[in-house]
C-alpha positions, 0 to 999 in steps of 0.5 A: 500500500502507498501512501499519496497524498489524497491519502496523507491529507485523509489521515491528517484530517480523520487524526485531527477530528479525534477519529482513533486509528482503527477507525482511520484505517477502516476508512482509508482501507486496506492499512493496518492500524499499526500503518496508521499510528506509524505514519501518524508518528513520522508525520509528527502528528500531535499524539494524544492519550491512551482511552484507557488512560483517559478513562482511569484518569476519570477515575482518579478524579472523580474519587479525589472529588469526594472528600480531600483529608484537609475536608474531612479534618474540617468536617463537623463530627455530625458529618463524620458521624452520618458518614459509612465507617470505613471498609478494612480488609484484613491481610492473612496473617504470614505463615509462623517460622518452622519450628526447630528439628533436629535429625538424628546423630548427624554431623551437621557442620557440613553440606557434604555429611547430608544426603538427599534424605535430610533437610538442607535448610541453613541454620545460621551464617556460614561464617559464623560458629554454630552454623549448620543444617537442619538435617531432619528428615526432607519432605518426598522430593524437596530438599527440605523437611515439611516445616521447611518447605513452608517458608521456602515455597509459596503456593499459587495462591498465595503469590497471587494475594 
């Protein structure tokens, strides 16, 4: 598709009257709206906001048109009392840190005394004294016991809170 001049001049125009570029395209036919937003774009045409944008934009406004806090500071307490009491929605409370197990008579100073049957969660800092493993029994195919495996996986719904 080449772009004359007819056809420069009918976008320029449709752009200029607000039309969005998938009902420019529509128009002219047989181009894209990409085309139409490239063109737009080396032509320099004035760009203009996102609808979508626009629209939460309203959104902002018409909820910051309520009640600013220096209104509600300077409400009359008649007023605060008539108004709805504010809706908290409580947060679920974060899973309790495991609690400590020990394994059995294991050495746990290093990772190599571990196999894949024992608990590799770290207790402590490597380069402290006293640092070692957890050594407790894993969980079937993870490289931590149950308690473990709690804080070191999430679920899916959990992730997505």
């Amino acid at each position: 598709m080449d772009w004359t001049e007819e056809r420069i001049a009918e976008l320029k125009r449709l752009w200029s009257e607000g039309y969005s570029a998938s009902q420019i395209a529509e128009r002219l036919g047989g181009i894209t709206r990409n085309a139409v937003i490239g063109k737009a774009h080396r032509l320099h045409l004035p760009s203009r906001p996102s609808p979508i944008q626009r629209q939460m934009g309203e959104r902002r406004m018409r909820s910051r048109t309520v009640m600013r806090p220096a209104a509600i500071r300077a409400a009359a307490p008649e007023v605060m009392r008539a108004q709805a009491p504010a809706v908290v929605v409580a947060r679920p409370a974060p899973p309790p840190p495991p609690k400590p197990v020990r394994g059995g008579p294991i050495d746990y100073s290093t990772a190599l005394s571990l196999t894949d049957r024992h608990c590799h969660w770290p207790i402590g800092h490597p380069n402290e004294p006293g640092f070692h493993f957890c050594g407790a029994p894993s969980a079937a195919g993870r490289p931590y016991c149950s308690a473990h495996c709690q804080v070191a996986y999430r679920k899916t719904d959990d992730a997505a809170a």
